[in-house]
ChimeraX commands (.cxc) that place a marker at each C-alpha (Angstrom):
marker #1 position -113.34,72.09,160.14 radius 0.5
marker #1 position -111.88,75.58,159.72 radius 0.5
marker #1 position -108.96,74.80,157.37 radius 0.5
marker #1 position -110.81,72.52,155.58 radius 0.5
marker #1 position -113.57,75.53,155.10 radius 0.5
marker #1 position -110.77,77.83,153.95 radius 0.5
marker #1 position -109.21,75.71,151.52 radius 0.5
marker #1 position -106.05,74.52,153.35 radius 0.5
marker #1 position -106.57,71.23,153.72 radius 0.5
marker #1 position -104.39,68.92,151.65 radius 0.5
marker #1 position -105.55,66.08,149.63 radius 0.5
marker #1 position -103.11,64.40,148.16 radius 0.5
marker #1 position -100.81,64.01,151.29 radius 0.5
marker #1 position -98.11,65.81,150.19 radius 0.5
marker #1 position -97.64,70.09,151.38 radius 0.5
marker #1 position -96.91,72.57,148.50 radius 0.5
marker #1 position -95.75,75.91,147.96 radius 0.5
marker #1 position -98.09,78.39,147.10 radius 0.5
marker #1 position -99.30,77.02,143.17 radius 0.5
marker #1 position -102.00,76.93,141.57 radius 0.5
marker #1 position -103.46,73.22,141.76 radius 0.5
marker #1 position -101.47,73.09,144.39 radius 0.5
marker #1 position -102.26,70.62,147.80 radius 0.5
marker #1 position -102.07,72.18,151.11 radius 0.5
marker #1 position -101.34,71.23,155.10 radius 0.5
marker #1 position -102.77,68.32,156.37 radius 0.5
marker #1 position -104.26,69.10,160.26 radius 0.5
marker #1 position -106.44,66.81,162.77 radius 0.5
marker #1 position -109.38,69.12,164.57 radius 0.5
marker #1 position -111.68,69.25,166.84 radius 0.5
marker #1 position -114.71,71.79,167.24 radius 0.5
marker #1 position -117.69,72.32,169.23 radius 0.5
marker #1 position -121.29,71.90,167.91 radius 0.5
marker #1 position -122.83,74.78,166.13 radius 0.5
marker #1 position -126.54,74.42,166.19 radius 0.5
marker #1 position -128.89,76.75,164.30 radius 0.5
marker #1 position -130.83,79.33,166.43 radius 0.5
marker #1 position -133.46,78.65,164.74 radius 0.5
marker #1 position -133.68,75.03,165.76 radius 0.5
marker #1 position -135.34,74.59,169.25 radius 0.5
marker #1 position -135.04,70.89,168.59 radius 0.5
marker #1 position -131.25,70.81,168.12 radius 0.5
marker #1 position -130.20,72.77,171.07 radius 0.5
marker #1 position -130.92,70.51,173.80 radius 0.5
marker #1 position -127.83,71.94,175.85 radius 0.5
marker #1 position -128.25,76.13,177.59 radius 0.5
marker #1 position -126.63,77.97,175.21 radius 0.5
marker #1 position -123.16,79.87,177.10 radius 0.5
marker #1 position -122.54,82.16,173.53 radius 0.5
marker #1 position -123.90,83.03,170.40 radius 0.5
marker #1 position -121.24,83.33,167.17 radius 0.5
marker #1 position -121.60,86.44,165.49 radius 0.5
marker #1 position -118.81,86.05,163.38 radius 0.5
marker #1 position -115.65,85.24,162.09 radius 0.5
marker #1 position -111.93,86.72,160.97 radius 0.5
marker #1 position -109.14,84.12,160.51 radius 0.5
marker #1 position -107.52,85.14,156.84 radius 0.5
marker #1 position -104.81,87.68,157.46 radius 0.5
marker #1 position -104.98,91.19,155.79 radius 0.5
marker #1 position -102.86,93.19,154.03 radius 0.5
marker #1 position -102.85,96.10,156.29 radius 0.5
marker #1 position -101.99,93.73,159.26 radius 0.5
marker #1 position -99.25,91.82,157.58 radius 0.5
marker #1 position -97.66,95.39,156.33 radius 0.5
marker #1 position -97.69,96.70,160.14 radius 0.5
marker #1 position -95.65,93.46,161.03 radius 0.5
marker #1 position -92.61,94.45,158.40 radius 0.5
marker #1 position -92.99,97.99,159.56 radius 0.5
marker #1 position -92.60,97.26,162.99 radius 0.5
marker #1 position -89.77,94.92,162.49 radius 0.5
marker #1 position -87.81,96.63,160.02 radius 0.5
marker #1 position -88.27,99.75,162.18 radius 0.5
marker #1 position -86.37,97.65,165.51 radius 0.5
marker #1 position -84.22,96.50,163.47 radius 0.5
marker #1 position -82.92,99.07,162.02 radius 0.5
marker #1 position -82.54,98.14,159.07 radius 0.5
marker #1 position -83.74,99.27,155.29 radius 0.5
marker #1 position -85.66,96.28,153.92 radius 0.5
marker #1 position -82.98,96.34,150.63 radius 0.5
marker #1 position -80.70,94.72,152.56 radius 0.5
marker #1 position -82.83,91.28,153.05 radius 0.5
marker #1 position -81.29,89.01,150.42 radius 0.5
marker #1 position -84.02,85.93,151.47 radius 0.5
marker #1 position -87.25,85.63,152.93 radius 0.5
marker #1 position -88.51,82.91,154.54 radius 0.5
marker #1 position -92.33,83.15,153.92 radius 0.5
marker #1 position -95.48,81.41,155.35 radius 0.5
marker #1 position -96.37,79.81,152.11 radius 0.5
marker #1 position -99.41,78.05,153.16 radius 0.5
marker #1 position -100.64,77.51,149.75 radius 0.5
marker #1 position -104.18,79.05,150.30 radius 0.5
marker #1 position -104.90,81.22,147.47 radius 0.5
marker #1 position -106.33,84.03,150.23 radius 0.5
marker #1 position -103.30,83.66,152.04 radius 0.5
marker #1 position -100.68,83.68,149.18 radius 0.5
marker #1 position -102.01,86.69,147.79 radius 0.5
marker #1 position -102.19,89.05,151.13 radius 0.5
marker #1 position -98.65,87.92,151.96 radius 0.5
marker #1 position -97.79,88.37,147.96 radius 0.5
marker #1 position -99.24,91.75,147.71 radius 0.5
marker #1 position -98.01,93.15,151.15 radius 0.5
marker #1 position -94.27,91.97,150.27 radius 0.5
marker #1 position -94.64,93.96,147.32 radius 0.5
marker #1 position -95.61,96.36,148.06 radius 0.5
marker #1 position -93.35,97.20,151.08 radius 0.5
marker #1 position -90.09,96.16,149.54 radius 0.5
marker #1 position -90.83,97.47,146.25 radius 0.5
marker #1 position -89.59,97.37,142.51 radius 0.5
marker #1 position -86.42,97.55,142.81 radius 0.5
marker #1 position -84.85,94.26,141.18 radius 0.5
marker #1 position -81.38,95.76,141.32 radius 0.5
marker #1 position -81.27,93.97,144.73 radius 0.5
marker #1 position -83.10,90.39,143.97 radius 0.5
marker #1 position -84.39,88.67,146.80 radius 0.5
marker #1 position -84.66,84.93,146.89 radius 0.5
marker #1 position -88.45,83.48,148.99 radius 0.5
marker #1 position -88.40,79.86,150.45 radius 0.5
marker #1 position -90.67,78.14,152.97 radius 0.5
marker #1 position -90.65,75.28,155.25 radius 0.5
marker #1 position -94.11,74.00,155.09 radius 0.5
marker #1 position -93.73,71.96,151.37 radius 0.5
marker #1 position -90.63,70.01,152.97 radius 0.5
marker #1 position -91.89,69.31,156.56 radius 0.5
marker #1 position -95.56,70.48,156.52 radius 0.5
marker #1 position -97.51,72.84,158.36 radius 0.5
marker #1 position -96.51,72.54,162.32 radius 0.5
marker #1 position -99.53,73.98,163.04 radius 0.5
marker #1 position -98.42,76.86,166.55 radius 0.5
marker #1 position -94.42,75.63,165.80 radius 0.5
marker #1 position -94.50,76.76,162.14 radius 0.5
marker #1 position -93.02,80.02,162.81 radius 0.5
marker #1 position -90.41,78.30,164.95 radius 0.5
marker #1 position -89.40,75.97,162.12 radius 0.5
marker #1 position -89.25,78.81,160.20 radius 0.5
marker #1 position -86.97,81.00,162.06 radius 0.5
marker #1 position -84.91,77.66,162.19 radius 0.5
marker #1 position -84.54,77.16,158.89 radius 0.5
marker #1 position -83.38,80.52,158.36 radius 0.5
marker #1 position -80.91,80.56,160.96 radius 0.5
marker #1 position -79.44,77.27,159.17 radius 0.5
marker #1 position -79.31,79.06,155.73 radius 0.5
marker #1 position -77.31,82.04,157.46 radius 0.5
marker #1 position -75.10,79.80,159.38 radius 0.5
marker #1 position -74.43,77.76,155.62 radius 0.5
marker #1 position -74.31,80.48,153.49 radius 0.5
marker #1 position -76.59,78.50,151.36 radius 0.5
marker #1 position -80.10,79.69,149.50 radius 0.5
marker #1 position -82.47,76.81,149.94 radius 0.5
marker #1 position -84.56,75.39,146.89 radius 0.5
marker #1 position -88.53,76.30,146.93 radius 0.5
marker #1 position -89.60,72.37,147.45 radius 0.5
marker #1 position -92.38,71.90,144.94 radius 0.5
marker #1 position -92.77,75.10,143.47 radius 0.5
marker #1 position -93.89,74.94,140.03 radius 0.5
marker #1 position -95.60,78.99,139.60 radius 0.5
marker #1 position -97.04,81.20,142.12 radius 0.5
marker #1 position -100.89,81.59,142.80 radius 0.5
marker #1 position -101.04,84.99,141.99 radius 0.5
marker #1 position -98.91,85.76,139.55 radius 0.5
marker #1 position -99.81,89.32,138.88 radius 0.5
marker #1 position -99.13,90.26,143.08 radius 0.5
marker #1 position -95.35,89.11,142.34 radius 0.5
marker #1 position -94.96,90.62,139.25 radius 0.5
marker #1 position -92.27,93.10,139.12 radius 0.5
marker #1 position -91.32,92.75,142.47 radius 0.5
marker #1 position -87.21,91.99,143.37 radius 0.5
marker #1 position -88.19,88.20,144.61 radius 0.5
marker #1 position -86.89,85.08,142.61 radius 0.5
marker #1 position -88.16,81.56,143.50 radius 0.5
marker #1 position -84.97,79.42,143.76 radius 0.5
marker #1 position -85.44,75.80,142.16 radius 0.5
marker #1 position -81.92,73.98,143.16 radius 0.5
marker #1 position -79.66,75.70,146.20 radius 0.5
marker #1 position -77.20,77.95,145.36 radius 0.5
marker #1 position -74.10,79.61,147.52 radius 0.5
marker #1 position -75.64,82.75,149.56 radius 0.5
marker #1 position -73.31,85.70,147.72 radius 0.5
marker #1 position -73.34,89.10,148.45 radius 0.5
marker #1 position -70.74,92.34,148.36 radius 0.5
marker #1 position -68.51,92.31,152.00 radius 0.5
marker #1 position -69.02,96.04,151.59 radius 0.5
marker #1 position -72.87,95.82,152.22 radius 0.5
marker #1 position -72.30,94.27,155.54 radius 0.5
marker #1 position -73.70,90.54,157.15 radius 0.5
marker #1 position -76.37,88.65,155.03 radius 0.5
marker #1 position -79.67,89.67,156.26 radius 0.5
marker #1 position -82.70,87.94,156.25 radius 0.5
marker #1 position -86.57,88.19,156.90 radius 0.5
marker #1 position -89.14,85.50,158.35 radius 0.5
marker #1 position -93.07,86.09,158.18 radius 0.5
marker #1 position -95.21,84.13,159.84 radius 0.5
marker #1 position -98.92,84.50,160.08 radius 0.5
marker #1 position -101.44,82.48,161.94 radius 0.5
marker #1 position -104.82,80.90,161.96 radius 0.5
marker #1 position -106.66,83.70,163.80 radius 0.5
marker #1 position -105.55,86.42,161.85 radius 0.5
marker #1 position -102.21,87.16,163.56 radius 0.5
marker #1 position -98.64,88.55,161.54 radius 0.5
marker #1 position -95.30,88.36,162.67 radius 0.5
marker #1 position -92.24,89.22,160.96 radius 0.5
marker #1 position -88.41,88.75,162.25 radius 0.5
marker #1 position -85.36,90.28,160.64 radius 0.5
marker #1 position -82.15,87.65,161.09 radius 0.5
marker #1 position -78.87,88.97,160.42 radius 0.5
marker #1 position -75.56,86.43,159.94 radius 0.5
marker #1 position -72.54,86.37,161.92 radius 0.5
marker #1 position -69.11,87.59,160.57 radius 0.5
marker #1 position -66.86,85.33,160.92 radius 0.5
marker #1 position -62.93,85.26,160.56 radius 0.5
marker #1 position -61.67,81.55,159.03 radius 0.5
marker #1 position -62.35,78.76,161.88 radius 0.5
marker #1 position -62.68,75.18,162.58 radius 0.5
marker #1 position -66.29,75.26,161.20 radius 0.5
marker #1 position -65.69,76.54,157.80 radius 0.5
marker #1 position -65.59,73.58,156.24 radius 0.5
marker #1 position -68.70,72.59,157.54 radius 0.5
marker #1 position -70.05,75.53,156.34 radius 0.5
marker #1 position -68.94,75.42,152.72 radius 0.5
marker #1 position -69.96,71.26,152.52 radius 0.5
marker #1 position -72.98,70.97,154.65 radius 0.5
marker #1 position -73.32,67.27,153.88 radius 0.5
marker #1 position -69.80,66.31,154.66 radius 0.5
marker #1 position -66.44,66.09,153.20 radius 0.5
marker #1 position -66.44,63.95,150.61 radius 0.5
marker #1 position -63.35,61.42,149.46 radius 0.5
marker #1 position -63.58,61.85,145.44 radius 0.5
marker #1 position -64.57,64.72,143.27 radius 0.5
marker #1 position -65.17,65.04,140.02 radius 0.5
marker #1 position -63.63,68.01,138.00 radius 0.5
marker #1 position -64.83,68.37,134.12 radius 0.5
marker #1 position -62.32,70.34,131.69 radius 0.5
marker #1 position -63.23,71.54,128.60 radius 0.5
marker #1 position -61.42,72.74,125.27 radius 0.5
marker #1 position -61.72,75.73,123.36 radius 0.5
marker #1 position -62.27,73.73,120.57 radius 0.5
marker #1 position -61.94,69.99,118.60 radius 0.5
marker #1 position -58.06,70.58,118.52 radius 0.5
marker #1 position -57.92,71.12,122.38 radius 0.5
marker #1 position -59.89,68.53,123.51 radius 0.5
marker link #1:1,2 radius 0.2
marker link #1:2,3 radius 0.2
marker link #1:3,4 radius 0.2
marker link #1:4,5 radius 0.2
marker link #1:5,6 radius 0.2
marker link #1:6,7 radius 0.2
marker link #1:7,8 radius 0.2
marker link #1:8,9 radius 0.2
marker link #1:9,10 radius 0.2
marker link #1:10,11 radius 0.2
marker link #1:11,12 radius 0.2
marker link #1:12,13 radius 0.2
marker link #1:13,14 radius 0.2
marker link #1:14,15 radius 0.2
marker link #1:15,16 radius 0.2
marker link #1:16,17 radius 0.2
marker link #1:17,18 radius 0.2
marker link #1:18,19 radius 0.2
marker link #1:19,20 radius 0.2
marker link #1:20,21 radius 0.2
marker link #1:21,22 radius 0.2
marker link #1:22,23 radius 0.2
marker link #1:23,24 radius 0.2
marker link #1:24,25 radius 0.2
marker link #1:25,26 radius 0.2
marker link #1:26,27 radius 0.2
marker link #1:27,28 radius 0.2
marker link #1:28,29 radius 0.2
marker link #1:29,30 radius 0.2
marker link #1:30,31 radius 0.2
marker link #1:31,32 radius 0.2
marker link #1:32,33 radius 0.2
marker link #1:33,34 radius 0.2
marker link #1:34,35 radius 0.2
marker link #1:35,36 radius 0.2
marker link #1:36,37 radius 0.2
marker link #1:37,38 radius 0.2
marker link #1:38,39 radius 0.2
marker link #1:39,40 radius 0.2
marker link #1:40,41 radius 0.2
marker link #1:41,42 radius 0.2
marker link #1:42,43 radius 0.2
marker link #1:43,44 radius 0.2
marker link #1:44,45 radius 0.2
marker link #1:45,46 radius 0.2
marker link #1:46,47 radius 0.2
marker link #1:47,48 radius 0.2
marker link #1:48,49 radius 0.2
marker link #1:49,50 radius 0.2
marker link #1:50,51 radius 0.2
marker link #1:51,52 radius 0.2
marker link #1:52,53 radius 0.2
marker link #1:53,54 radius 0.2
marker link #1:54,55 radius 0.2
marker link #1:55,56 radius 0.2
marker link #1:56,57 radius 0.2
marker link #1:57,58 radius 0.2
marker link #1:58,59 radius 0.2
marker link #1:59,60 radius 0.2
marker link #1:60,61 radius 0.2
marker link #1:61,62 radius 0.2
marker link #1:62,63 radius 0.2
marker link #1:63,64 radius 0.2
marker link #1:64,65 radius 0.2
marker link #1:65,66 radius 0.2
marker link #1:66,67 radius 0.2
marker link #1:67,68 radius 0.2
marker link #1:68,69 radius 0.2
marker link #1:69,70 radius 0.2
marker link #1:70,71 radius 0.2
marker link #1:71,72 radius 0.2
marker link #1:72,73 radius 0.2
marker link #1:73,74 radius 0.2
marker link #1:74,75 radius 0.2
marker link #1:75,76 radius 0.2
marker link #1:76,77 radius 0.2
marker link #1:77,78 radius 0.2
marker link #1:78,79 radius 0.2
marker link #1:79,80 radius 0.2
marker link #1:80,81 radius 0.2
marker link #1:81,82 radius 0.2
marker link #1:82,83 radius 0.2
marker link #1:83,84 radius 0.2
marker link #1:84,85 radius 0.2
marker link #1:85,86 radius 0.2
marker link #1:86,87 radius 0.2
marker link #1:87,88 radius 0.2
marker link #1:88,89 radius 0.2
marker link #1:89,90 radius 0.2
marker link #1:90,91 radius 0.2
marker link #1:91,92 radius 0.2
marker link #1:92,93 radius 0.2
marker link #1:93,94 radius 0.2
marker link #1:94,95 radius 0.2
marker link #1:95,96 radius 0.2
marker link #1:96,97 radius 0.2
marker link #1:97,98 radius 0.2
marker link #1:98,99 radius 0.2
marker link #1:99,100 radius 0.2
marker link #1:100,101 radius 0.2
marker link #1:101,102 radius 0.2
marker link #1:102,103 radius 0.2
marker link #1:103,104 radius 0.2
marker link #1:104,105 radius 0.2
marker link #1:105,106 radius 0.2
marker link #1:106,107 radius 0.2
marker link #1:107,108 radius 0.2
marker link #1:108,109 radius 0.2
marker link #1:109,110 radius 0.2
marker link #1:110,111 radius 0.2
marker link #1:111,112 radius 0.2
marker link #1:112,113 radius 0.2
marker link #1:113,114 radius 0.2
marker link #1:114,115 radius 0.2
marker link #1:115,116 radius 0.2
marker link #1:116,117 radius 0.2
marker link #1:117,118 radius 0.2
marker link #1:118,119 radius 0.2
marker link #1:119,120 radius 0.2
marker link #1:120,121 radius 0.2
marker link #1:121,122 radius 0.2
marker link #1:122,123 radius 0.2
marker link #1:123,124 radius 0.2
marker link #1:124,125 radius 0.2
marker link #1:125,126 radius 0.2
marker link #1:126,127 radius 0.2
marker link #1:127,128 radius 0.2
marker link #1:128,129 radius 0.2
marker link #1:129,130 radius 0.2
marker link #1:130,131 radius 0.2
marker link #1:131,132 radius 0.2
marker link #1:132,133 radius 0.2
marker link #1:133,134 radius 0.2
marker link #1:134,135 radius 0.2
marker link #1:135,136 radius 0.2
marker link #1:136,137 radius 0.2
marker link #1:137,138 radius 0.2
marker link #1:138,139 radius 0.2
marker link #1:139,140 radius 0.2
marker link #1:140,141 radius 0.2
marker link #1:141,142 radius 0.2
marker link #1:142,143 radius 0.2
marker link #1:143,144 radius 0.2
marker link #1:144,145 radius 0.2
marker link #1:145,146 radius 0.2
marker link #1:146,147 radius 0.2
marker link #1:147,148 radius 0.2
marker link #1:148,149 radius 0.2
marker link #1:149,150 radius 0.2
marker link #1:150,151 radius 0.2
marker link #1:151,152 radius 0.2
marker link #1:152,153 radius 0.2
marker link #1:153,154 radius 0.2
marker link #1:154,155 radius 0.2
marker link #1:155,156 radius 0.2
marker link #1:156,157 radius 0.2
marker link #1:157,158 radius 0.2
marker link #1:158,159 radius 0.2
marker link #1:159,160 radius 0.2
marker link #1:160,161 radius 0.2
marker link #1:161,162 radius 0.2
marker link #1:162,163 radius 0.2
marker link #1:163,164 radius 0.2
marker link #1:164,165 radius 0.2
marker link #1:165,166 radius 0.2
marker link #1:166,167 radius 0.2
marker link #1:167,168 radius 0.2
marker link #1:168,169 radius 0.2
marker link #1:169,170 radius 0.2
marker link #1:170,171 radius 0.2
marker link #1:171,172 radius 0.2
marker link #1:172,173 radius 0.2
marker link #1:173,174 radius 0.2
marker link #1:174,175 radius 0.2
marker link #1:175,176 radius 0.2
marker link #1:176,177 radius 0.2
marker link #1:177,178 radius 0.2
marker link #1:178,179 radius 0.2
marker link #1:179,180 radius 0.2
marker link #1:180,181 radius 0.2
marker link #1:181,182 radius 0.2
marker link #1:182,183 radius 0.2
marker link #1:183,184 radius 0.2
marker link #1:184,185 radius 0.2
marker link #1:185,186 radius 0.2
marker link #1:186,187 radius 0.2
marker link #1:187,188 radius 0.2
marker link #1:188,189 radius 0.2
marker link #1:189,190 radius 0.2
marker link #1:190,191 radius 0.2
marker link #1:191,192 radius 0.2
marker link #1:192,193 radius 0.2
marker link #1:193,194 radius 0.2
marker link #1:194,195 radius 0.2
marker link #1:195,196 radius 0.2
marker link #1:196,197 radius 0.2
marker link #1:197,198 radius 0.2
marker link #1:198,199 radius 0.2
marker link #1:199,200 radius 0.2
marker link #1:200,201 radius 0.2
marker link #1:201,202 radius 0.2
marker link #1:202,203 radius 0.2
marker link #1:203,204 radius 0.2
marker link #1:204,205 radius 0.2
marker link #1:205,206 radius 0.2
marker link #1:206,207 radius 0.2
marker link #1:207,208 radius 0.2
marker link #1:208,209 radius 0.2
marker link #1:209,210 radius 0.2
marker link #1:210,211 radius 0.2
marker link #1:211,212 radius 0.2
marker link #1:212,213 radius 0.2
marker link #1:213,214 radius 0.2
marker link #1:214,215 radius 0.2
marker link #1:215,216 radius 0.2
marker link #1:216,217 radius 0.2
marker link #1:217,218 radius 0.2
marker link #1:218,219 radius 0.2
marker link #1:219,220 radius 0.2
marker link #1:220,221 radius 0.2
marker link #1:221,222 radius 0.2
marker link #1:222,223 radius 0.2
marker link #1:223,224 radius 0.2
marker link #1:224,225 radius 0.2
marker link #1:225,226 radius 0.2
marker link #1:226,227 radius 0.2
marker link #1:227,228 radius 0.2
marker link #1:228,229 radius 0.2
marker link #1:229,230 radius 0.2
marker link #1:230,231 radius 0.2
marker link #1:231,232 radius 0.2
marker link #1:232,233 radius 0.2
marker link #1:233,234 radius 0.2
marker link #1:234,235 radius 0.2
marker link #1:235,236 radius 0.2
marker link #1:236,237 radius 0.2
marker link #1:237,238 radius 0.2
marker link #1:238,239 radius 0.2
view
């Protein structure tokens, strides 16, 4: 009843990024009955509480004390995060506190780009384990080296919240590059929840010196028995 009240249920089956016209997380509840106090004749069970209200959407104030926090612990100036994993429910409310609180906290400064992914368009919305997939998913990307694609990302909700900020959305992976003089790839995952909650953890990558694993690591799907190399000439009289 709640999500579906707040926009985040989907409807066509299928979990998106944060889009306009976008679908959302598909969830199974269960809730108590709500009679009116003003209906004697519906509340035929003694009343234990009385609902004065309600806060489940996230603000930006809360979500912007999670980064502070965590970047505090950590240590570590927010310019080094290179990718951050975000909670990319796809409702508009949501999008646009976690938009405008990334923004504002990280900055302008597109000299250090920042690539934004989510889990919840590829696997869904794991309802209390979404911020464990998360944090999963991020640990994968450090351990490959590899900046995931944005599965179904087609524009952001609210455009004008990500507007000169350093983020990129990544449509097709790419290799995870960055200066050895800047130190280990660093990255950030946010995670917010339905009553209002806001989390943020700072990962960091391992260095490592050349070992039985790098391989792995630079062909995640496994070594492959042909390859195809293209050459091209200058011109007509090269090729």
């Amino acid at each position: 009843m709640l999500t579906a009240r707040r926009g985040a249920a989907v409807r066509r089956g299928r979990g998106r990024h944060p889009r306009r016209r976008g679908s959302r997380h598909a969830r199974a509840q269960a809730a108590p009955g709500r009679p009116r106090l003003g209906r004697p004749d519906l509340c035929r069970h003694p009343r234990s509480r009385v609902r004065r209200g309600t806060a489940l959407v996230p603000d930006a104030e809360t979500y912007a004390r999670a980064l502070e926090r965590a970047y505090a612990d950590a240590n570590l100036a927010p310019g080094r995060v290179s990718y951050l994993e975000t909670h990319g429910s796809g409702d508009p409310r949501e999008d646009r506190v976690e938009a405008e609180a990334l923004s504002a906290f990280f900055g302008h400064d597109d000299s250090a780009p920042c690539a934004i992914g989510s889990a919840k368009p590829t696997i869904g919305h794991t309802g209390a384990a979404a911020g464990l997939a998360s944090v999963v998913k991020t640990a994968i990307c450090l351990y490959q080296e590899t900046i995931p694609p944005l599965g179904g990302f087609e524009r952001p909700s609210a455009p004008d919240a990500w507007r000169g900020s350093p983020f990129h959305m990544p449509i097709r992976p790419h290799a995870w590059l960055r200066d050895r003089a800047d130190g280990p790839r660093c990255a950030g995952v946010c995670v917010m929840t339905f009553d209002g909650g806001c989390a943020h953890v700072v990962l960091e990558g391992v260095e490592r010196q050349a070992d039985a694993h790098a391989v792995e690591r630079a062909q995640p799907l496994g070594s492959r028995d042909q390859a195809l190399f293209g050459v091209c000439g200058r011109d007509a009289a090269a090729r």
